[in-house]
C-alpha positions in Angstrom: 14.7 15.9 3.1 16.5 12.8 1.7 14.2 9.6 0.6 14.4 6.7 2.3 14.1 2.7 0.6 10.5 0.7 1.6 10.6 -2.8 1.0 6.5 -3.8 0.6 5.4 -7.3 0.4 2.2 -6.8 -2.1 0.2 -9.1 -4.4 1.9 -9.4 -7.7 -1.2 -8.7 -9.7 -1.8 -5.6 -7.7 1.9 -4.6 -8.0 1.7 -5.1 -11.7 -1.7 -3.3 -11.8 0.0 -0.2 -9.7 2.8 0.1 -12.3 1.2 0.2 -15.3 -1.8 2.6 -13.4 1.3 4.5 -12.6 3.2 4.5 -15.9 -0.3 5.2 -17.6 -0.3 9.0 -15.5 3.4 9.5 -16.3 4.7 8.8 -13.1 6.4 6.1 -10.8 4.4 3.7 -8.3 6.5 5.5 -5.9 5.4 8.6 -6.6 1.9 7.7 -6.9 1.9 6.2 -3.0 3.9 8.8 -1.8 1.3 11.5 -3.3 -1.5 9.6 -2.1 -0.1 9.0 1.6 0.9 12.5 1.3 -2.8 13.3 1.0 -3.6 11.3 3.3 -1.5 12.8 5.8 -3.1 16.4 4.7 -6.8 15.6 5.0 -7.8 16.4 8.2 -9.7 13.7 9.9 -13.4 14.0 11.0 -14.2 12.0 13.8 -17.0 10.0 12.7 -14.8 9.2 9.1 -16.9 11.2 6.7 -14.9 12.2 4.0 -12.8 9.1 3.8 -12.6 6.4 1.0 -15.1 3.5 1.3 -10.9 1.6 1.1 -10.0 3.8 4.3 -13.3 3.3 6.2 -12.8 -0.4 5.9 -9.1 -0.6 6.7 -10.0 1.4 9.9 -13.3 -0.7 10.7 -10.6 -3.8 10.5 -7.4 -2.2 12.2 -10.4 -1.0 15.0 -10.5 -5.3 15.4 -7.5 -6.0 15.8 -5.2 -7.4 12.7 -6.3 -7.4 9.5 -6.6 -10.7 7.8 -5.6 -10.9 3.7 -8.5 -12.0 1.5 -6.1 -15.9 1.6 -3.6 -16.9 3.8 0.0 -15.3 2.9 3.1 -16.7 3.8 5.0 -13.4 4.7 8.4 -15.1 5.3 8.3 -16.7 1.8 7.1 -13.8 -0.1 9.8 -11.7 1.7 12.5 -14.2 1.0 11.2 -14.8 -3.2 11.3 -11.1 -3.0 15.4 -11.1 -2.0 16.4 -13.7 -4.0 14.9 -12.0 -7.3 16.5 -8.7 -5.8 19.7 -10.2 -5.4 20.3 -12.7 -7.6 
């Protein structure tokens, strides 16, 4: 199966923290999130979430809410656009 291009908006620190966790296991970031949503994807769900990270649990308790809200407010329409002009400038 051919790979397809994902364009993330994500926190610099954490994108900076993700390469080098990355780099430090001799792999890529994308490799490292495809492995994990991978096994993700694999782990067979228990209905009550037992089993899941204490990250998962949360994101479900929030997504179970409604939206999630970011820790500050984000202007996704900047970020994207700082992200094109570095990519294509």
């Amino acid at each position: 199966m051919a790979k397809q291009k994902l364009t993330l908006a994500l926190d610099p620190e954490l994108i900076s923290f993700g390469k080098n966790y990355a780099t430090g296991r001799g792999t890529s970031l994308s490799e490292l999130l495809e492995t994990y949503l991978a096994q993700l994807r694999a782990t067979p769900e228990l209905p009550d979430g037992d089993g899941a990270s204490a990250l998962v649990r949360r994101i479900r308790a929030e997504l179970a809410q409604g939206q999630p809200k970011a820790p500050h407010e984000v202007d996704q329409k900047a970020v994207r656009l700082e992200h094109l002009n570095t990519k294509f400038t």
